[in-house]
RODO-2510 file (C-alpha; in nm, 4 decimals, decimal comma):
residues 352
     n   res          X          Y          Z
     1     x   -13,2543    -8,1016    -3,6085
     2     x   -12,9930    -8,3072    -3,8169
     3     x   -13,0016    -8,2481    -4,1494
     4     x   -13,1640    -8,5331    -4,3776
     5     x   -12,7973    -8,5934    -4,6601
     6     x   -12,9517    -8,6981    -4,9937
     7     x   -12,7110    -8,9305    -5,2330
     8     x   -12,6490    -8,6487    -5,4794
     9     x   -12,5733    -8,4288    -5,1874
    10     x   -12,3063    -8,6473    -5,1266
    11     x   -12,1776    -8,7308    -5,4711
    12     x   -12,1373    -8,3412    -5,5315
    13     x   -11,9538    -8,2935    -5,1596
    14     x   -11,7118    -8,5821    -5,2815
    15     x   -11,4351    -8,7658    -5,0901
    16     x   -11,2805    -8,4584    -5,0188
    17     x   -11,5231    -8,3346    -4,7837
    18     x   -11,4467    -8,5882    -4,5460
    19     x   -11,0377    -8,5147    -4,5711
    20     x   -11,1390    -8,1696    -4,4957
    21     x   -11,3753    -8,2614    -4,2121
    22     x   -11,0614    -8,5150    -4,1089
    23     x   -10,8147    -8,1787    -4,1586
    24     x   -11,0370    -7,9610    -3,9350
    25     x   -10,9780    -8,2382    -3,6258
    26     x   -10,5978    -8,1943    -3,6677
    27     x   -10,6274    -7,9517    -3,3759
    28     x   -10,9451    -7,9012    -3,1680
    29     x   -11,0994    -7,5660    -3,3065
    30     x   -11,0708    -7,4006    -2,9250
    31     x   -10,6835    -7,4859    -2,9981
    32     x   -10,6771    -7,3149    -3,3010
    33     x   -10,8903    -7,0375    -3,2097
    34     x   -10,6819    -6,8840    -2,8917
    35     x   -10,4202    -6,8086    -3,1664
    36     x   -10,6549    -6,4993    -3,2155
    37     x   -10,4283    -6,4750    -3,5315
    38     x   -10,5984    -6,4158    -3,9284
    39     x   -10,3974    -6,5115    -4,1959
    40     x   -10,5563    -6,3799    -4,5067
    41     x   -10,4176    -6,4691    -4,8550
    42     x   -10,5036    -6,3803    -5,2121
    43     x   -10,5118    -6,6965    -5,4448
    44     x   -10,5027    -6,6428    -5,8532
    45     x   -10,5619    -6,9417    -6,1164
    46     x   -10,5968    -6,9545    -6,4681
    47     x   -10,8848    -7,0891    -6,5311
    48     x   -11,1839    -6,8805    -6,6596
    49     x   -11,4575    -6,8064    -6,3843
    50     x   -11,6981    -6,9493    -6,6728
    51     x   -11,5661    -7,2953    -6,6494
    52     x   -11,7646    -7,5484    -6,3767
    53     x   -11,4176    -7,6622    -6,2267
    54     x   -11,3863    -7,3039    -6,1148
    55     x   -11,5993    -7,3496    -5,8659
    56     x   -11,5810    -7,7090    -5,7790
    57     x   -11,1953    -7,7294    -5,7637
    58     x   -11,0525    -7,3890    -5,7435
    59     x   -11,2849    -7,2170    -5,4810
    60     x   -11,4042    -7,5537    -5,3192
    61     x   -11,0288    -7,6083    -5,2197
    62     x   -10,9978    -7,2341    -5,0444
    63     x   -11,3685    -7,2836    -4,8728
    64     x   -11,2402    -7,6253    -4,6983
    65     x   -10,9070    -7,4792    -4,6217
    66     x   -11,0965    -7,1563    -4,4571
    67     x   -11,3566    -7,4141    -4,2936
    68     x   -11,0992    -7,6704    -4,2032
    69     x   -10,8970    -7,4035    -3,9717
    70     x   -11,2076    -7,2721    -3,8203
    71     x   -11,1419    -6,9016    -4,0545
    72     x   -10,7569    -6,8819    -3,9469
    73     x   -10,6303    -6,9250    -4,3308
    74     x   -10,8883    -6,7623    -4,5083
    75     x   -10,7518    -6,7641    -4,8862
    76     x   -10,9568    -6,5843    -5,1345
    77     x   -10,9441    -6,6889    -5,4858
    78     x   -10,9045    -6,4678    -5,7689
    79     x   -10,9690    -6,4714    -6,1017
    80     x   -10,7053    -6,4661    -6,4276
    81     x   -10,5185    -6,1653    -6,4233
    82     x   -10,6680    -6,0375    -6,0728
    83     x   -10,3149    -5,9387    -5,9365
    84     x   -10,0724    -5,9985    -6,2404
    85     x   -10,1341    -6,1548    -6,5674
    86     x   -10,0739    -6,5295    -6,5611
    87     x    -9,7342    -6,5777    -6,6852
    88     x    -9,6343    -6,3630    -6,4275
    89     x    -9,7767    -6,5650    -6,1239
    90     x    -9,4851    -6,7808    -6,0309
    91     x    -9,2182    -6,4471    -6,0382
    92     x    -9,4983    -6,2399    -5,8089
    93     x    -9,5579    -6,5728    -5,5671
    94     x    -9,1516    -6,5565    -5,5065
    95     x    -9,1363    -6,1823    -5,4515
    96     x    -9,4440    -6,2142    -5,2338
    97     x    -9,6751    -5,9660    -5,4442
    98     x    -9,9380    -6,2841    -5,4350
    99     x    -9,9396    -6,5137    -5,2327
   100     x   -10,0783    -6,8823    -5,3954
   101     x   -10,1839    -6,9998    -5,7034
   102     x   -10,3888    -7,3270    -5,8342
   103     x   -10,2327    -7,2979    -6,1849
   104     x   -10,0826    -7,4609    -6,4721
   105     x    -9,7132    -7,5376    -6,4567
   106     x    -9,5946    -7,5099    -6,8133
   107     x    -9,5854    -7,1410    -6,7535
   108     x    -9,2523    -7,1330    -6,5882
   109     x    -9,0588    -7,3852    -6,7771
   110     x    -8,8263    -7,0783    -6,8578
   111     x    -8,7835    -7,0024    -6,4708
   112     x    -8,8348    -7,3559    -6,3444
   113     x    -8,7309    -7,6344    -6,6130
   114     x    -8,8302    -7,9449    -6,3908
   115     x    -9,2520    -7,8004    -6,3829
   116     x    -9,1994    -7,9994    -6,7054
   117     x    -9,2017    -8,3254    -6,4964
   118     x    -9,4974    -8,1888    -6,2881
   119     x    -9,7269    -8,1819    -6,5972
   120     x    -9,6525    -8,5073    -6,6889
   121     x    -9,5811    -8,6546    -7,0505
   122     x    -9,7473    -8,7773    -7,3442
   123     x    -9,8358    -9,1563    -7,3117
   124     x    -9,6383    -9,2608    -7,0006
   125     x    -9,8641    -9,2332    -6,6870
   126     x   -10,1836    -9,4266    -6,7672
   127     x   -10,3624    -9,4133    -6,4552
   128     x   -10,4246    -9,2385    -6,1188
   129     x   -10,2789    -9,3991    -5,9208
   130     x    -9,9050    -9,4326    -6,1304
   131     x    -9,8818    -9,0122    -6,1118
   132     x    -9,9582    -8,9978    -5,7190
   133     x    -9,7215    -9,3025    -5,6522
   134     x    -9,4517    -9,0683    -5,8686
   135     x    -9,4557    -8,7939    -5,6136
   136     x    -9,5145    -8,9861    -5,2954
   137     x    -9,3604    -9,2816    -5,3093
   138     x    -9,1217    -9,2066    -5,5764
   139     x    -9,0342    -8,9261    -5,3911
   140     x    -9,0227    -8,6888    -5,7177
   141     x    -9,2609    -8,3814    -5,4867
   142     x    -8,8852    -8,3548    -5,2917
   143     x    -8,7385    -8,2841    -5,6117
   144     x    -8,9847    -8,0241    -5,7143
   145     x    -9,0387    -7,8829    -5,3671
   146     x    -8,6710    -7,8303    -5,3779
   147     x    -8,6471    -7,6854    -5,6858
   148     x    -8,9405    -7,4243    -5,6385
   149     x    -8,7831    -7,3622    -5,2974
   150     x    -8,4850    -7,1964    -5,5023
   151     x    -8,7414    -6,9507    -5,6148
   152     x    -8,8917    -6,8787    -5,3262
   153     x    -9,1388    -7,0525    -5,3859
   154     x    -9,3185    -7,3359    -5,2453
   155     x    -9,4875    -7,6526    -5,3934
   156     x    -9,8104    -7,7679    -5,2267
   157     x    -9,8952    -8,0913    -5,4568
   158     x   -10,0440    -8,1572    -5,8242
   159     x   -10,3613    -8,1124    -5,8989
   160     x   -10,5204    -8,4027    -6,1214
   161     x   -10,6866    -8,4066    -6,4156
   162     x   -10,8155    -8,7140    -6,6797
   163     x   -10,5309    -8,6538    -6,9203
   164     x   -10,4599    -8,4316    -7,2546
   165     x   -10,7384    -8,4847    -7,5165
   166     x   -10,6338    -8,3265    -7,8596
   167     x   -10,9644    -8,1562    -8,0340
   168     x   -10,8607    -8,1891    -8,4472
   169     x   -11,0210    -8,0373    -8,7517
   170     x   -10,8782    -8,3570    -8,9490
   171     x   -10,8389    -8,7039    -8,8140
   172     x   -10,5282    -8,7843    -8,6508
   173     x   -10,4578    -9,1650    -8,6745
   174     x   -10,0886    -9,2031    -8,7962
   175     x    -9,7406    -9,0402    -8,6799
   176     x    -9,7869    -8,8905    -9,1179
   177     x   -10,1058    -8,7555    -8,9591
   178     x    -9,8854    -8,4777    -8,7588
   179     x    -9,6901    -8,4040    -9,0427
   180     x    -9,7881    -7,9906    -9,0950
   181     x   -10,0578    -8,0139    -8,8333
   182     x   -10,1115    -7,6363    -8,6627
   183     x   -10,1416    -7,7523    -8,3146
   184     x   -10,1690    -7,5136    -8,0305
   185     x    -9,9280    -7,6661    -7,7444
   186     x    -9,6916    -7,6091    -7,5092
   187     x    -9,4209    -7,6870    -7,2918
   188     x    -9,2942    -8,1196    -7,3175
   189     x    -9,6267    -8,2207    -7,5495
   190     x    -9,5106    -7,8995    -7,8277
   191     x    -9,1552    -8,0943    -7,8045
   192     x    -9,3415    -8,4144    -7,8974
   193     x    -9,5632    -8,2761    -8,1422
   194     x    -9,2480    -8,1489    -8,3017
   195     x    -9,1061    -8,4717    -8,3645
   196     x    -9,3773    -8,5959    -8,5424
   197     x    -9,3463    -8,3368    -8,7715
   198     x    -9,6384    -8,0886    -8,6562
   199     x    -9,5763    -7,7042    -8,6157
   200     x    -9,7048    -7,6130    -8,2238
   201     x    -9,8061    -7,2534    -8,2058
   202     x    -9,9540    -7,0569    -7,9141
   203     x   -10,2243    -6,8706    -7,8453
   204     x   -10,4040    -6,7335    -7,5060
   205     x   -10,6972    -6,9196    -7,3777
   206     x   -10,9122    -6,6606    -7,4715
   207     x   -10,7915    -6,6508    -7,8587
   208     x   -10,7954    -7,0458    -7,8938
   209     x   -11,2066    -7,0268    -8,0119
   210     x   -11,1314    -6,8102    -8,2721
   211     x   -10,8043    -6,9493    -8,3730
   212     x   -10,9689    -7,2750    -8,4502
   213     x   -11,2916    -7,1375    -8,6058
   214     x   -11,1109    -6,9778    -8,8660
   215     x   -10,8224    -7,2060    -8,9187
   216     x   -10,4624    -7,0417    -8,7858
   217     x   -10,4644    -7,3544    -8,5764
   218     x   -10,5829    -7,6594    -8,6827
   219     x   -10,5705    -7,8814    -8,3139
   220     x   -10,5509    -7,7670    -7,9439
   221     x   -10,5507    -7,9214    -7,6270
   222     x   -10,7030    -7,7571    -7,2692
   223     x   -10,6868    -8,0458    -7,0402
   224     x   -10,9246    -8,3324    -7,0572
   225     x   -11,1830    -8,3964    -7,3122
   226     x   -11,4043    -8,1923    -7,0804
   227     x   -11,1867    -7,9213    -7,0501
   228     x   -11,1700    -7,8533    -7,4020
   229     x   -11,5608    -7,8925    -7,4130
   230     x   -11,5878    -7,6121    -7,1968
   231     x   -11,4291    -7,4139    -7,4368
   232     x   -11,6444    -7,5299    -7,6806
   233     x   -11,3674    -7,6876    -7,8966
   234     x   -11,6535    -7,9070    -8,0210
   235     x   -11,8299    -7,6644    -8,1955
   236     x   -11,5095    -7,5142    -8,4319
   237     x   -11,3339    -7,9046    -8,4741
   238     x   -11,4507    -8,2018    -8,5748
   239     x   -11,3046    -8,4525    -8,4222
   240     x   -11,1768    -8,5594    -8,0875
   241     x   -10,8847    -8,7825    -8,0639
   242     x   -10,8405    -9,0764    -7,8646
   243     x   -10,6904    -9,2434    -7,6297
   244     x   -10,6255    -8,9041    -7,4565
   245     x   -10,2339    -8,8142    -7,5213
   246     x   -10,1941    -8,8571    -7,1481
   247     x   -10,3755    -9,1019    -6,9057
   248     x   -10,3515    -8,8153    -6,6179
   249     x   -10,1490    -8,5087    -6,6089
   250     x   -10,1521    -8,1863    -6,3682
   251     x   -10,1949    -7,8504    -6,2345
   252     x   -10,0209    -7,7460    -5,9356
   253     x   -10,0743    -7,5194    -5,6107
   254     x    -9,7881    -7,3377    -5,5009
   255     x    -9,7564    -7,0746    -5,2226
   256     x    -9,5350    -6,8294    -5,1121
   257     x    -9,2436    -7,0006    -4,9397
   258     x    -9,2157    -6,7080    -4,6640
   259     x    -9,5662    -6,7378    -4,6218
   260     x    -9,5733    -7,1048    -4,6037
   261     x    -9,2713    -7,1093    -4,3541
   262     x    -9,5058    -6,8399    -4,1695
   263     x    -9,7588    -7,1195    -4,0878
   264     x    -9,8202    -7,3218    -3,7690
   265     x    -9,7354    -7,6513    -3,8857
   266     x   -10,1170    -7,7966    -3,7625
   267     x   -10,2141    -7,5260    -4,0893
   268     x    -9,9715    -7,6698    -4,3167
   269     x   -10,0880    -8,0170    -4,2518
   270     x   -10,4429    -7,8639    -4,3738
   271     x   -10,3400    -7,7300    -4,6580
   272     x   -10,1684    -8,0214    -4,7789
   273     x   -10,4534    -8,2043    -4,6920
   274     x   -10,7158    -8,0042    -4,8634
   275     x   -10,4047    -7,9975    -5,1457
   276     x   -10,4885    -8,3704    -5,2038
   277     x   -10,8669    -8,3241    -5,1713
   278     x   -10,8623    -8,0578    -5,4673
   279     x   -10,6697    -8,3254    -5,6981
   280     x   -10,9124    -8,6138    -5,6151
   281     x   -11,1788    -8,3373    -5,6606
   282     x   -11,0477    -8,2234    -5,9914
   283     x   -11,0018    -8,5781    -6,1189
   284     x   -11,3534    -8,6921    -5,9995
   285     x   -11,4694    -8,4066    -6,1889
   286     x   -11,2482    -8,4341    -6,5387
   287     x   -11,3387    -8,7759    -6,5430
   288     x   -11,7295    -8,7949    -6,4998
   289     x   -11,7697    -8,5102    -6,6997
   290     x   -11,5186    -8,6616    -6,9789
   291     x   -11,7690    -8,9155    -6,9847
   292     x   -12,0918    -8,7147    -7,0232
   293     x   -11,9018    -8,4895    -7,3372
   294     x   -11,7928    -8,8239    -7,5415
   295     x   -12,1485    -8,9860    -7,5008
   296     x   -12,3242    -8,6307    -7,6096
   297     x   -12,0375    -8,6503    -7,9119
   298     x   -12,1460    -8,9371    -8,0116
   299     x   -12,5344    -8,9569    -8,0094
   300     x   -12,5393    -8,5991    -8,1338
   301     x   -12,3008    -8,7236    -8,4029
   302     x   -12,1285    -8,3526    -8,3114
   303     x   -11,8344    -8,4966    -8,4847
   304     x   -11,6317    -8,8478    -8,5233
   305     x   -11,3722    -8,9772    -8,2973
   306     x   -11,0493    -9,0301    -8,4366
   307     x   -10,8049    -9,3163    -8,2936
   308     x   -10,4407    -9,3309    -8,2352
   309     x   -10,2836    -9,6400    -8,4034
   310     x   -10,0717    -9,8717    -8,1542
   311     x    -9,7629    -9,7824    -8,3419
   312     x    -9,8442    -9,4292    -8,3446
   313     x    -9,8738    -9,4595    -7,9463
   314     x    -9,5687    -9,6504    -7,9197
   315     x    -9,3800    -9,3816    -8,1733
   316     x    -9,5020    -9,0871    -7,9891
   317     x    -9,3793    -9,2305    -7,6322
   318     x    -9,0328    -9,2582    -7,7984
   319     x    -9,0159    -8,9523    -7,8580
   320     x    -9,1568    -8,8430    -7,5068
   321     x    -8,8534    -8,9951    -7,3411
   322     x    -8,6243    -8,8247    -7,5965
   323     x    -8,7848    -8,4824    -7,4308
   324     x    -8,7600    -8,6576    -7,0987
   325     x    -8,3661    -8,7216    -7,1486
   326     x    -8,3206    -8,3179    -7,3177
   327     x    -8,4710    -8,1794    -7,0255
   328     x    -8,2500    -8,3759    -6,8287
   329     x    -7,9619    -8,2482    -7,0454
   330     x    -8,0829    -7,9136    -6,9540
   331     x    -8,0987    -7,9122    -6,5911
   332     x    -7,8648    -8,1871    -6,3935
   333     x    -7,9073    -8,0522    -6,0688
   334     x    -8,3354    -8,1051    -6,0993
   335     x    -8,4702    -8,2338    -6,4383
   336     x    -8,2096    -8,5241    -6,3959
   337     x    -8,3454    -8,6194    -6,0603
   338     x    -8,7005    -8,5909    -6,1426
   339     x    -8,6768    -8,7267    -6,4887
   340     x    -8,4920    -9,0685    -6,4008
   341     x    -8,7146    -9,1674    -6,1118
   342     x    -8,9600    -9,1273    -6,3869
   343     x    -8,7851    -9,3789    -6,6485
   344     x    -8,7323    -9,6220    -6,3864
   345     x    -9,1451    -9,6113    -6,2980
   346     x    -9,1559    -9,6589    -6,6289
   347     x    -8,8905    -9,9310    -6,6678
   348     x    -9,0496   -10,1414    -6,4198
   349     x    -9,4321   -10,1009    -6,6251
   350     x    -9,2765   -10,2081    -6,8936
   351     x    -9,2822    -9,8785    -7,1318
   352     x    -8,9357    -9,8247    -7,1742
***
C-alpha cells in the first residue's frame, strides 16, 4: 500500500531527499550491486551529539549517502573525539587513520592557511546564494580542492550555515564597543575582532558555558544564532547581536584523498551530491531555527538585542579585507588565488 506523505513529513525530509533519491538513479541499483564490493568508512565531526543538527545534518548526510548507493558506501558517523581529538582530524584524514569528517575548518589554518577562505569572512557574503556562486562559479572549490589535495586530503564541498551571531554580556553597537571586549574567536573573525580593539581568547566547546557564566569571556560565537542557543549562550549573556557578523559562512566535509581516488566515479558523484544536500540541509535548518530562538528572545524578554551601527559594519568589513589581503601575504601559491576571486565578487557587489 503506498504510504499516505503528510506536509510536515515532507518539510522535515527537505529538498535534499529528493537529490538523494535523484543520486541513487545515477546508476541502476542492479548496476551497483554486482560490484559485490562494501566500502565502509568512519566519519568524525565536532559537533556535540546533544545538538539537533547532529542528527539532521551530520548523520542525515551518511544515511542518504548509504541509501543513495544501495549500502555500497556505508559511512558511519562518529562523535567528537571518537578516533582522535578534533584538532587532530585533518592530520589523521591525510595519513588515513580516519577516513571523513563534517567539521569546522578553522582548525587547520596552521596546516592549511586558505580553510580561512572556506569559512568565510565577517560582513562580505550576505546571502546564499553569493557563497555557493564563490565555489562553483567562481571556481574558488578548485583552489581549495587543490590545496587540501597537497595534504592528502580531499575537499567534498562547504557545508552552510545562517552566518556568525555574536552572544554579548554588554551591548555591542560601536567599533569603541570592542575596545577590551573578551571574545572567544578564532581563525579570520579573532583577526577582525583584533582590529577593533577586542582581546579573542579560546576555549573548547565544552568550556565556553562556563567561561561566559562566570566572566573569563565576555562574547562568543558557535555558528548561527541557533547554534549558540543550543549551547545555551542565552542563559549566561544578555544580549544577542545583530545583523549576524556573517550573512552565511561554513563547515566543510573532507575525505581521505586515497580513499576518495578509491571510489567508482558513479559513488563520487553521490557523495558530492548528498555533499550539497547536507549544506541546503544545514542552512534550512540554521535558518528556521534562527528564527524560532530570536522570536522566543524577544517575547520572553530573555535578553535585548543589540545592533551594529552602519559605520560599525562598514569599519569592520575594512578590516576583513585587511585579513583577506594578510592571508594572501601569507600563502601566494593558495590564499592569493582564493582570496582575490573573493575581492573581485565583492568588487562587482559593490563592497569594496
Amino acid at each position: 500500500m503506498t504510504e499516505k506523505i503528510s506536509r510536515r513529513k515532507m518539510l522535515k525530509g527537505g529538498l535534499t531527499a529528493a537529490i538523494a533519491g535523484a543520486a541513487s538513479t545515477i546508476l541502476p541499483r542492479s548496476a551497483r550491486a554486482k560490484s559485490g564490493k562494501k566500502i565502509k568508512w568512519r566519519m568524525q565531526t565536532h559537533w556535540p551529539t546533544g545538538v539537533e543538527y547532529y542528527d539532521t545534518t551530520y548523520v542525515a548526510f551518511c544515511d542518504r549517502v548509504r541509501e543513495a548507493t544501495a549500502g555500497e558506501l556505508d559511512i558511519t558517523p562518529l562523535p567528537p573525539g571518537a578516533v582522535v581529538p578534533t584538532g587532530n582530524v585533518f592530520q589523521a584524514i591525510g595519513q588515513n587513520r580516519l577516513d571523513a569528517a563534517m567539521i569546522w575548518p578553522t582548525y587547520w589554518l596552521g596546516q592549511v592557511p586558505v580553510a580561512v577562505h572556506i569559512n568565510g569572512h565577517l560582513f562580505m557574503w550576505e546571502r546564499a546564494h553569493e557563497m555557493f556562486t564563490y565555489f562553483y562559479d567562481w571556481g574558488a572549490i578548485e583552489v581549495f580542492r587543490e590545496a587540501y589535495a597537497d595534504k592528502n586530503v580531499y575537499f567534498v564541498g562547504p557545508t552552510a550555515e545562517t552566518g556568525v551571531a555574536l552572544y554579548s554580556k554588554k551591548p555591542i553597537r560601536t567599533i569603541d564597543d570592542f575596545k577590551g571586549f573578551k571574545v572567544r574567536s578564532t581563525g579570520a573573525a579573532a583577526d577582525v575582532f583584533k582590529k577593533a580593539g577586542a582581546t579573542p581568547v579560546f576555549f573548547p566547546g565544552e568550556e565556553l558555558y562556563q567561561a561566559l557564566q562566570t566572566g573569563v569571556c565576555e562574547g562568543a560565537h558557535w555558528g548561527p544564532v541557533s547554534g549558540g542557543w543550543s549551547m545555551k549562550f542565552q542563559e549566561v549573556t544578555n544580549y544577542i547581536v545583530q545583523p549576524n557578523l556573517t550573512g552565511i559562512d561554513n563547515g566543510e566535509i573532507i575525505i581521505s584523498k586515497k580513499k576518495w581516488d578509491e571510489l567508482p566515479s558513479d559513488m563520487k558523484m553521490i557523495v558530492h551530491e548528498c555533499a550539497r544536500g547536507a549544506a541546503i540541509d544545514h542552512l534550512r535548518w540554521t535558518g528556521y531555527n534562527d528564527d524560532l530562538c530570536l522570536n522566543e528572545f524577544k517575547k520572553k524578554n530573555i535578553g535585548e538585542i543589540s545592533r551594529l551601527e552602519e559605520d560599525t559594519i562598514a569599519q569592520m568589513r575594512k578590516y576583513s579585507f585587511e585579513v583577506v589581503d594578510e592571508y594572501s601575504k601569507r600563502d601566494p601559491k593558495y590564499c592569493k588565488k582564493a582570496g582575490d576571486l573573493l575581492k573581485e565578487q565583492m568588487r562587482m557587489k559593490g563592497r569594496i
